[in-house]
N, C-alpha and C positions, 0 to 999 in steps of 0.2 A: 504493500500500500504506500502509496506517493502521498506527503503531506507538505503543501506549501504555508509558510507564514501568514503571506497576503491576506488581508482582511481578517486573522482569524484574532479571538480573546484566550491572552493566555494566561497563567500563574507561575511565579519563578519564585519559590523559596530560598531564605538566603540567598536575596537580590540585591544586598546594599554592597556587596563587594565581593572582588576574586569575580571566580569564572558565573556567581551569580549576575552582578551587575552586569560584566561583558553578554552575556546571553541578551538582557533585557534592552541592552541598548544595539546589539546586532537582529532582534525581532523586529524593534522601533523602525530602525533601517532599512528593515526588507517587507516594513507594510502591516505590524499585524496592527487590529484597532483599537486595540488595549492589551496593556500588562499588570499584571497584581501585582504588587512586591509584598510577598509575605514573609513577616523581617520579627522580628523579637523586638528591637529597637524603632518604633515608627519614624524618629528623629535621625536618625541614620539613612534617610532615602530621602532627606531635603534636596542635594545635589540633584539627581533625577528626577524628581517634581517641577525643579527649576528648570531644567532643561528638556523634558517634553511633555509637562503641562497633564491636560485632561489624557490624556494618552496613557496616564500611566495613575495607579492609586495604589496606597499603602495600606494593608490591612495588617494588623497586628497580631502573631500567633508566638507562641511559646512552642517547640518542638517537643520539646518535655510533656508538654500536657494534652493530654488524648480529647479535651471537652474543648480546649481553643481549638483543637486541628478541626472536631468536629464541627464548628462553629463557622468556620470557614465555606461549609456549603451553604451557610443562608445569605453570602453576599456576595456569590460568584455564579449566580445564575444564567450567564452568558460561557460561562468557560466551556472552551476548542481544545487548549493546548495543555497538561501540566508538565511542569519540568521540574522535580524534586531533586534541588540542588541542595539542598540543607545537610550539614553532617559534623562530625567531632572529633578531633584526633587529638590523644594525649600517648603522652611517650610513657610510659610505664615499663618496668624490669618483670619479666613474664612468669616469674616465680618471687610474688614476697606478698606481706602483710594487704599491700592496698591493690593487689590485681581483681580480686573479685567488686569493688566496686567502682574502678576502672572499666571492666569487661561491661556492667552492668550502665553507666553512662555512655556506651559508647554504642551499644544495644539499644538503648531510650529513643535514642535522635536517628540514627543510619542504619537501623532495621525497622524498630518498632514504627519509626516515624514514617516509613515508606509503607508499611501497612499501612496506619491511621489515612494518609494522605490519600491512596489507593480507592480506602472504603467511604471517605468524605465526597471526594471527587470524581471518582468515575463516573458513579449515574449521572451524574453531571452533564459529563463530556455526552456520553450512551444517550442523554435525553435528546439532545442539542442536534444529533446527527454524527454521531465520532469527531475522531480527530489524533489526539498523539499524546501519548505519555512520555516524556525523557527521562529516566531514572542514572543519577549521576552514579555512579558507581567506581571505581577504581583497579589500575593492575593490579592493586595487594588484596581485590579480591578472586583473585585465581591465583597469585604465590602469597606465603607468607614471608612479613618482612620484620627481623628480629627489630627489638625496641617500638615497631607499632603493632604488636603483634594482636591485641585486642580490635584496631581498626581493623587488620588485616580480617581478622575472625567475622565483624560483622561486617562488613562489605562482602565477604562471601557469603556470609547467608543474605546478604541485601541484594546478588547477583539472581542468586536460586529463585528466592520471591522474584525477581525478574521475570526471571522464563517464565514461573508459573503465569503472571500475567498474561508476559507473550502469547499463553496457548490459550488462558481464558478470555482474550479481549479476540482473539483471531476473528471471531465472524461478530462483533460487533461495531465492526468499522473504527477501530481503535487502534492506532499502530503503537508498538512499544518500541523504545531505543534505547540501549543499553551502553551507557556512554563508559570506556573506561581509560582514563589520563594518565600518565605516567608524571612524572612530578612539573608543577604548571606553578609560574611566578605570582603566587599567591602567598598572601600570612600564613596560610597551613603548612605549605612546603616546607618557608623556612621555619617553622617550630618543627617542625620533624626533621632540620637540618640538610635541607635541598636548598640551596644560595640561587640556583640557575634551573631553568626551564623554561617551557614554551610560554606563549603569553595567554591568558585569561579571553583574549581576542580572539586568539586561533580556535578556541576550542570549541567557542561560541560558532564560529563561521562552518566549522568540523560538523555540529549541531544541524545547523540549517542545511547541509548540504544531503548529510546523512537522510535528513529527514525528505528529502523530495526524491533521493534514490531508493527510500524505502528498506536499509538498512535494519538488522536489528541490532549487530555490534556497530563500536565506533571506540576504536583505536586513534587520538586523534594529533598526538606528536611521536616526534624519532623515537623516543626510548619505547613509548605504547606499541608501536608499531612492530619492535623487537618481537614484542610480546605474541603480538599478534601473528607475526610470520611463524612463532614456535607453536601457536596453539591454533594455527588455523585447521589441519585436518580433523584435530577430535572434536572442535565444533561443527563443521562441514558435517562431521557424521553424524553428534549425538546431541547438538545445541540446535542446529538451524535447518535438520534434514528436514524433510516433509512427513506428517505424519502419514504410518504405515497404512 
């Protein structure tokens, strides 16, 4: 399924920066009619207000909490597009005292959260005529990467909820895209001790591009790509075949 921006009404969680913001302002650019920015901070997406106006509104949600996500479907009645960029990395040593509530934070927001978001907003989308789920997701969730080994953990069960999507939205005109980055010049990178990487921009335009080809991965700089070249036949076979 081919899904263009033009005209459409989207939602970008964790819109006020990094590859959130780049998305919201590379949709702006190629036409959609509106953007949610659904931010924790509402003061945090004044810059973007300023600069594309009624184009774009800020609703207020807490990732953490299951009743603001739910909340989120009474004032997005229009919504086309979600793109679940919201997520948490904390450096934790994989064996000591604070890993269980480490694993347990980081589970809240880049698993749980992509449920919550999934069950709020889909019939949404489903009512409206389809359109396209983007689920941010990461390389480290298909390897594990010592010292983020808890992000590592739930990004891969935040993949697997993926697919399932993938196959439940199949015939309802929903396309899902399974974005996964390799490390991207954002605030998270460098708290996980990545100085260099792609830009926030690229990944965004990687998004849009994915999305008209109808893609369901998206590898979307050098090192990702790595990735992808290693792991392309076992998905070819067992992620992206055709069901039997």
């Amino acid at each position: 399924m081919n899904v263009s921006i033009k005209d459409k009404v989207a939602l970008v969680t964790g819109a006020n920066r990094g590859i959130g913001k780049a998305i919201v302002e590379a949709f702006i650019e190629q036409g959609a009619k509106k953007v949610y920015l659904a931010v924790r901070n509402p003061e945090s997406t004044t810059e973007l207000e300023f600069k594309f106006g009624d184009k774009v509104k800020t609703l207020s949600v807490d990732m953490t909490d299951a009743k603001a996500i739910a909340a989120l479907a009474e004032q997005v009645s229009d919504l086309e597009i979600i793109v679940n960029n919201a997520g948490v990395l904390a450096l934790t040593d994989l064996l000591n005292d604070t890993s269980e509530s480490a694993l347990d934070e980081q589970l809240t927001v880049n698993l749980y959260g992509l449920l919550r978001i999934s069950n709020a907003l889909i019939p949404i989308v489903e009512k409206n005529g389809g359109g396209a789920f983007v689920q941010l997701n990461s390389v480290a969730s298909i390897k594990n990467f010592s010292g983020v080994d808890f992000y590592s953990a739930s990004k891969a069960a935040a993949y697997s909820i993926t697919q399932g999507l993938k196959d439940k939205l199949m015939d309802k005109n929903i396309h899902v895209l399974s974005v996964h980055p390799g490390p991207i010049d954002t605030d998270m990178a460098a708290q996980a001790g990545f100085t260099e990487g792609a830009t926030p921009e690229s990944v965004a335009q990687a998004i849009i591009h994915s999305l008209k080809a109808g893609d369901f991965h998206l590898f979307p700089d050098p090192i990702a790509k790595d990735f992808e070249q290693a792991y392309q036949s076992y998905s070819d076979a067992l992620i992206t075949a055709s069901p039997a």
